[in-house]
C-alpha positions as CSV (number, residue, x, y, z in Angstrom):
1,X,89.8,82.8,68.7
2,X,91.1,85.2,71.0
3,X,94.2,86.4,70.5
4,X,97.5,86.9,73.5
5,X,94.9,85.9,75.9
6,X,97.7,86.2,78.7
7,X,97.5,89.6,78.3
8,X,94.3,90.0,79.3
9,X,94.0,91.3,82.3
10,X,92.6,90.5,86.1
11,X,91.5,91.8,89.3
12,X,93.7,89.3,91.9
13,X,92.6,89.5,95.6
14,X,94.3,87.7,98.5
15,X,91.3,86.7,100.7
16,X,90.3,84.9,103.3
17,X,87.2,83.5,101.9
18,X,86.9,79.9,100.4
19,X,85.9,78.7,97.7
20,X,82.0,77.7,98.9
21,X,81.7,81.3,101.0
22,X,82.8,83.1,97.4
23,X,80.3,81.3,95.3
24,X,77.3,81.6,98.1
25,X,77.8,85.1,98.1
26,X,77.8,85.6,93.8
27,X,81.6,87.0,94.2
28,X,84.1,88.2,96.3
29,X,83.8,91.2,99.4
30,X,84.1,93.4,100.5
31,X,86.7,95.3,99.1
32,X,87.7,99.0,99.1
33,X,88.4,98.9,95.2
34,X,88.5,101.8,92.3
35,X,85.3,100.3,91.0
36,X,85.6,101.7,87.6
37,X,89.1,100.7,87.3
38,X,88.7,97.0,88.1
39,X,85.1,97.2,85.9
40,X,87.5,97.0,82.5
41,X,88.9,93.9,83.6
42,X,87.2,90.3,82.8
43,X,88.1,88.4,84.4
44,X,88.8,87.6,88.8
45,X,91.1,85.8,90.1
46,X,91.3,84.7,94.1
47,X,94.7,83.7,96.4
48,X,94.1,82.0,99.6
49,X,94.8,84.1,102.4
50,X,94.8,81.8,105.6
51,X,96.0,84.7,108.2
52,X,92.3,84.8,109.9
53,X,90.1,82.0,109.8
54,X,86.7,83.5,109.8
55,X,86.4,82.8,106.4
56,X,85.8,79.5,105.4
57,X,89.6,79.1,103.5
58,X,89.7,76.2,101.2
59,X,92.8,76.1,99.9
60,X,96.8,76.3,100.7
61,X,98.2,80.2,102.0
62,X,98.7,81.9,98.6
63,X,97.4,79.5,96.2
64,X,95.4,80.8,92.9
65,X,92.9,78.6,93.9
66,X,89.9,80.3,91.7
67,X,89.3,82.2,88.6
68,X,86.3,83.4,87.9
69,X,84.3,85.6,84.6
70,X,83.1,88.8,86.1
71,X,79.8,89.6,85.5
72,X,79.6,93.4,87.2
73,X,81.1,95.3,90.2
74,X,78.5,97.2,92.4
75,X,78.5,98.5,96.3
76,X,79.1,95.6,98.9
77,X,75.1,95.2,100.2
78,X,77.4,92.9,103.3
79,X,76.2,94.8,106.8
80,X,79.0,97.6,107.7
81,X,80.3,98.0,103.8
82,X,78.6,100.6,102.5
83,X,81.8,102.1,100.8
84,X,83.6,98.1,100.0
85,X,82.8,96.6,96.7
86,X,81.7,93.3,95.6
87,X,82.8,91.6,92.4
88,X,80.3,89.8,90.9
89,X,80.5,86.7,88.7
90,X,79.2,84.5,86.2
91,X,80.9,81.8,85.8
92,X,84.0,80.4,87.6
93,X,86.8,77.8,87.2
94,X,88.9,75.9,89.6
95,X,93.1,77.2,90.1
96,X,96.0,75.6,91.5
97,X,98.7,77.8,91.5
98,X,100.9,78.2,94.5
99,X,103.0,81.0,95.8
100,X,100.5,83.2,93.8
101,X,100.9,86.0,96.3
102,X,103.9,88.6,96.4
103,X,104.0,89.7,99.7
104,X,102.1,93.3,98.3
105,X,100.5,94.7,101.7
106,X,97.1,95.8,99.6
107,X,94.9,92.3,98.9
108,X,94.2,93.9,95.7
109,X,96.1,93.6,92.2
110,X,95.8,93.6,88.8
111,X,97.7,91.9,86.7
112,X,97.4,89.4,84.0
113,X,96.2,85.9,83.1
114,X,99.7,84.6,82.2
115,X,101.1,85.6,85.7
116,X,98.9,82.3,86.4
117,X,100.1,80.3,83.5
118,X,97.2,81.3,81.3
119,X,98.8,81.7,78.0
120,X,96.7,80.9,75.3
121,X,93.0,79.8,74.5
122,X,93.2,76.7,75.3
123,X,94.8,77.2,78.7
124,X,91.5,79.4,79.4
125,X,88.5,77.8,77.5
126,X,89.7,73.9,77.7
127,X,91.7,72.8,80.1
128,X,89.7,74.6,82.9
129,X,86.6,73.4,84.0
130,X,84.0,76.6,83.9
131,X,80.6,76.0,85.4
132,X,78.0,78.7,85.6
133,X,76.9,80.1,88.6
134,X,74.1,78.7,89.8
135,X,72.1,79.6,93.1
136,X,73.0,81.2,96.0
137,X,74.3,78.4,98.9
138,X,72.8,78.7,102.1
139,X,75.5,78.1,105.1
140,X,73.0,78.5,107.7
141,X,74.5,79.9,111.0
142,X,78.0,78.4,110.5
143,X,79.2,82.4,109.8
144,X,77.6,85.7,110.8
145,X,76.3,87.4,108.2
146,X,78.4,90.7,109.1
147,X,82.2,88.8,108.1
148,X,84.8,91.4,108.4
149,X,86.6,92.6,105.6
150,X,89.3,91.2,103.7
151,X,91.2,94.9,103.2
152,X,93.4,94.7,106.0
153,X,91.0,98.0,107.6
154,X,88.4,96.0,108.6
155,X,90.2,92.5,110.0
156,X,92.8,94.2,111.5
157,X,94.9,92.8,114.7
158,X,92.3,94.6,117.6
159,X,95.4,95.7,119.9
160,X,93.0,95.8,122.9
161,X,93.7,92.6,125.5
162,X,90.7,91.8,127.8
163,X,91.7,93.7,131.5
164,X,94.1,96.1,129.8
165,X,94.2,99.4,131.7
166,X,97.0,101.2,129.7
167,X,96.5,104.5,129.1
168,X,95.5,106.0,126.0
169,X,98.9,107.0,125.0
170,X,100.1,103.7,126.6
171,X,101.1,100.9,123.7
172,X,98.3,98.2,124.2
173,X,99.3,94.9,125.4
174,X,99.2,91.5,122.6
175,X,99.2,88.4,123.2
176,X,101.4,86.1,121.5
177,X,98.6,84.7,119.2
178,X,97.5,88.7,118.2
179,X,101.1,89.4,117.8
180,X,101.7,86.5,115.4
181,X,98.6,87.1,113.2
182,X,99.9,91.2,113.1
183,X,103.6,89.9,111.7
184,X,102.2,87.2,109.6
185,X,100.3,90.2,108.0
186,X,102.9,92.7,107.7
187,X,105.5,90.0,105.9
188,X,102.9,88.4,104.0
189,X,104.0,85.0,105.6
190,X,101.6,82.0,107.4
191,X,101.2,82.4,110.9
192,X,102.9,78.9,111.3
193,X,106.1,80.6,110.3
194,X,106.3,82.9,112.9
195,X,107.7,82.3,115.9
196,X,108.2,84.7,119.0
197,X,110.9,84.4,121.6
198,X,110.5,85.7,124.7
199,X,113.6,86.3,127.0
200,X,113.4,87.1,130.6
């Protein structure tokens, strides 16, 4: 019997990755992480980040939606992330916690399994589901296999519109869509919720 087991502690990443895309690639990726630092916790835990949609998203914006065992944390073998991270895992269990997210501008946290109302051993071991991880799911060509990143670096807003001659020092035009995802971003918010006005 373990023992406080809400304060063991967890890696927590807000990403854009679902559910199927996590567990077809044996974690989640590709993160710039202190990989010995998040290698003394056990266990993962993922919050829906629906800001892009590359990624496959399966649940509400900043629900717990998965916890998950890790198994080991090695370098990100994804095209383009040599220095990113993936976190590995053995088994994984279905959350629904909403409002998991803070608002914290890094995707990366760690914190504890009681922030997620996992207080005991039987909120861990019996009344989630775990199931093993079993093989790898092949999504054919419905993503490219070089996603972007979830770390804010590499799926940031590109600020370069398509017949933009503005000088280098110039500020690059947005359009209203880029500028939305940018502000959604910075305030940690859905995209639905913000709303440009434009007055002439």
């Amino acid at each position: 019997m373990i023992d406080d087991v809400g304060e063991i502690g967890c890696v927590v990443v807000y990403t854009c990755r679902g559910k199927d895309r996590i567990l077809s690639e044996g974690g989640s990726q590709a993160w710039r992480i202190d990989m010995s630092r998040a290698s003394k916790r056990k266990y993962l835990v993922c919050v829906q980040n629906r800001n892009e949609t590359w990624g496959q998203a399966t649940a509400d914006h900043q629900s717990a939606f998965l916890i998950a065992k890790i198994s080991r944390i090695e370098k990100s073998t994804e095209k383009g992330s040599a220095d990113r991270a993936i976190i590995q895992i053995s088994e994984y269990a279905e959350l629904s916690v909403p409002n998991a997210w803070d608002g914290n501008r890094n995707p990366v946290a760690y914190k504890h399994l009681r922030d997620f109302g996992i207080n005991t051993f039987e909120d861990l071991e019996e009344s989630l589901t775990w199931t093993r991880l079993g093989a790898q799911i092949n999504f054919g060509n419905r993503e490219p296999a070089d996603m972007p990143g979830d770390d804010y670096v590499a799926a940031q807003v590109s600020t370069t519109s398509v017949g933009d001659s503005a000088g280098d020092d110039e500020p690059k035009a947005l359009t209203v869509d880029e500028a939305k995802i940018g502000l959604a971003r910075k305030f940690g918010v859905s995209i639905d919720q913000i709303e440009i006005t434009i007055r002439w």
